[in-house]
Residue frames as qw, qx, qy, qz and C-alpha x, y, z in Angstrom:
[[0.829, 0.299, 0.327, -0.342, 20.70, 2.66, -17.51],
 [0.613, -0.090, 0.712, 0.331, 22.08, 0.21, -19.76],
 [0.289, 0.540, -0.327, -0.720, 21.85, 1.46, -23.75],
 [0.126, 0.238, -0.899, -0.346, 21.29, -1.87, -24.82],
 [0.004, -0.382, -0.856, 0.347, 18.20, -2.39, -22.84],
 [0.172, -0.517, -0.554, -0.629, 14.50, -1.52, -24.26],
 [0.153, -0.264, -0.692, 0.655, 13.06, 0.70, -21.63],
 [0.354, -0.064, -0.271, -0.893, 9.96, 1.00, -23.73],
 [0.766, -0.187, -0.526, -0.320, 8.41, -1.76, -22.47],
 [0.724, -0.623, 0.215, -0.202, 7.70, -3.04, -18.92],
 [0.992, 0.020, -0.068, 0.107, 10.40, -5.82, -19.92],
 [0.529, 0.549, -0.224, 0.607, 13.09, -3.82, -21.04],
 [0.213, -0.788, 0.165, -0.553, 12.60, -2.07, -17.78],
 [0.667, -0.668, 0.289, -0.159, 13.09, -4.77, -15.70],
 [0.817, 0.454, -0.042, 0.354, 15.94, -5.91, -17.73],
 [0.424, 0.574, -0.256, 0.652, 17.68, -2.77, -16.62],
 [0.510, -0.679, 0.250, -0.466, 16.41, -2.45, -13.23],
 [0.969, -0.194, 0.096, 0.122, 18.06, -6.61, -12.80],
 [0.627, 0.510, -0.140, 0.572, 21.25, -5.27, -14.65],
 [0.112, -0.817, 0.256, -0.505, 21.31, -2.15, -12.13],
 [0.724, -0.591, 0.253, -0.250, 20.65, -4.23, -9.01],
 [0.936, 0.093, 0.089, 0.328, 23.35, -6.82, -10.27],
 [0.257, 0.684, -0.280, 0.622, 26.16, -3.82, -10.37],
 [0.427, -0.769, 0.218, -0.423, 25.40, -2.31, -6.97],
 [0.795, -0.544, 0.258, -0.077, 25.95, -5.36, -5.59],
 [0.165, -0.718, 0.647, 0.196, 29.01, -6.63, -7.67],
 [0.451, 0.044, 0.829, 0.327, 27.34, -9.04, -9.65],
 [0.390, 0.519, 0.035, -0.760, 26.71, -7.47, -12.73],
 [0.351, 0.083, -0.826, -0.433, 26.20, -10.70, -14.69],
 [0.481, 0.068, 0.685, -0.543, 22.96, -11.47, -12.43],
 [0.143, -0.169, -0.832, -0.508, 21.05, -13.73, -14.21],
 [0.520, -0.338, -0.415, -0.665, 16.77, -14.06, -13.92],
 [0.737, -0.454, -0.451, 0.220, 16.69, -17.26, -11.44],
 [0.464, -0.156, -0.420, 0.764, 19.57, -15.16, -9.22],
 [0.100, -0.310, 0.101, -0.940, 17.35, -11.86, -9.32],
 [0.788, -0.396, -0.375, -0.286, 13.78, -14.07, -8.49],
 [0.710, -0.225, -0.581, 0.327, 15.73, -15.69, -5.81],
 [0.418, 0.210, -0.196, 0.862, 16.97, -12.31, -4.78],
 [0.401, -0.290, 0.021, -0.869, 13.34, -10.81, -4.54],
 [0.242, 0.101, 0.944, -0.200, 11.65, -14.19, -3.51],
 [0.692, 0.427, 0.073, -0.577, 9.36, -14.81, -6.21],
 [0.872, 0.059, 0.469, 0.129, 9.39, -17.71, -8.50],
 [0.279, -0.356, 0.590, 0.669, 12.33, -17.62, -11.12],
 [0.229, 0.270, 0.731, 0.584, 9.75, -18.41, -13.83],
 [0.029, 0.952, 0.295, -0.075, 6.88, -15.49, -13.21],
 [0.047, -0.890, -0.010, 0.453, 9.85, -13.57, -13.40],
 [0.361, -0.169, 0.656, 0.642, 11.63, -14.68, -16.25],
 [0.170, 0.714, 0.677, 0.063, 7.77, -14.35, -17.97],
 [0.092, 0.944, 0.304, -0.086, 7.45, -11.05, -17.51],
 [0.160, -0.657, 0.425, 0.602, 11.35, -9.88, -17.97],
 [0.275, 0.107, 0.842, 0.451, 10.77, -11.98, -21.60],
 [0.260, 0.190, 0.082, -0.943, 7.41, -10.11, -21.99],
 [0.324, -0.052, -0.871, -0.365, 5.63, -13.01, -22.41],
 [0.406, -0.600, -0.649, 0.233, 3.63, -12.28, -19.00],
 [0.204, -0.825, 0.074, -0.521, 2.61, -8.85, -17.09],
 [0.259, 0.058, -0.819, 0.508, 4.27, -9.25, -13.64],
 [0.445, -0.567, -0.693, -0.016, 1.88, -10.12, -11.15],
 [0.322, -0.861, 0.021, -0.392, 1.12, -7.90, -8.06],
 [0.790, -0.587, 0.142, 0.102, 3.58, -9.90, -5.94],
 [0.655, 0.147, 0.074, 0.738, 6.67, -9.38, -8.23],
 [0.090, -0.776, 0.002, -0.625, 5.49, -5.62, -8.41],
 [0.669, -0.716, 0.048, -0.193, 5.06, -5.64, -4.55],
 [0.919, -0.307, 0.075, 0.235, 8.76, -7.12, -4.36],
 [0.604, 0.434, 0.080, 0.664, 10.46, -5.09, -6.34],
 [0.070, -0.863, -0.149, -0.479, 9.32, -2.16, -4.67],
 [0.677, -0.709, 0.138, -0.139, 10.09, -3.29, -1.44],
 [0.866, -0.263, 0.168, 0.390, 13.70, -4.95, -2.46],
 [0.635, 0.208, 0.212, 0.713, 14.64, -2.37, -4.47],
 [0.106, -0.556, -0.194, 0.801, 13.14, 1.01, -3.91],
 [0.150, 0.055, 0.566, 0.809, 12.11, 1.14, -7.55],
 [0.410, 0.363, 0.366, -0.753, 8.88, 3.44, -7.95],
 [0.436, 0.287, 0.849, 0.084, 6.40, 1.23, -9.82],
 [0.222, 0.841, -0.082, -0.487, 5.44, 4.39, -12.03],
 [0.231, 0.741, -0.464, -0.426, 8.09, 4.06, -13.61],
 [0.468, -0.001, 0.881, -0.064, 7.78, 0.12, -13.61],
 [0.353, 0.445, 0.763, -0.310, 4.83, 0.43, -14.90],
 [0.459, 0.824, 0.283, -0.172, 4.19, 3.36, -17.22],
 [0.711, 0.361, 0.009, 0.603, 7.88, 4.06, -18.14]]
């Protein structure tokens, strides 16, 4: 996990969970629009809710899980 990233908050989490998935694959400067695009979901619901200006909907949840393996638990409650 990234040390620079709040992973008190649903944001910070998926801050570091877009940082991880941007490593693995070799782009660890992924940006928001390139992670949305990555899960298919719109670039702005997910910029919303990595900005914490929105909860993520059930269909970013439901995409992450399924494009990343990430256990909404910890999504969710930390």
């Amino acid at each position: 996990m990234s040390a620079d990233a709040d992973e008190t908050t649903i944001a910070g989490r998926l801050r570091v969970l877009r940082q991880q998935q941007g490593e693995a694959i070799g782009h660890p400067t992924m940006s928001e629009t390139e992670f949305a695009k990555l899960l298919g979901v719109e670039a702005a619901g997910y910029r919303a809710a990595e900005n914490g200006t929105s909860e993520p909907s059930m269909a970013l949840l439901t995409a992450l899980h399924h494009t990343t393996g990430i256990s909404l638990d910890w999504l969710v409650m930390g």
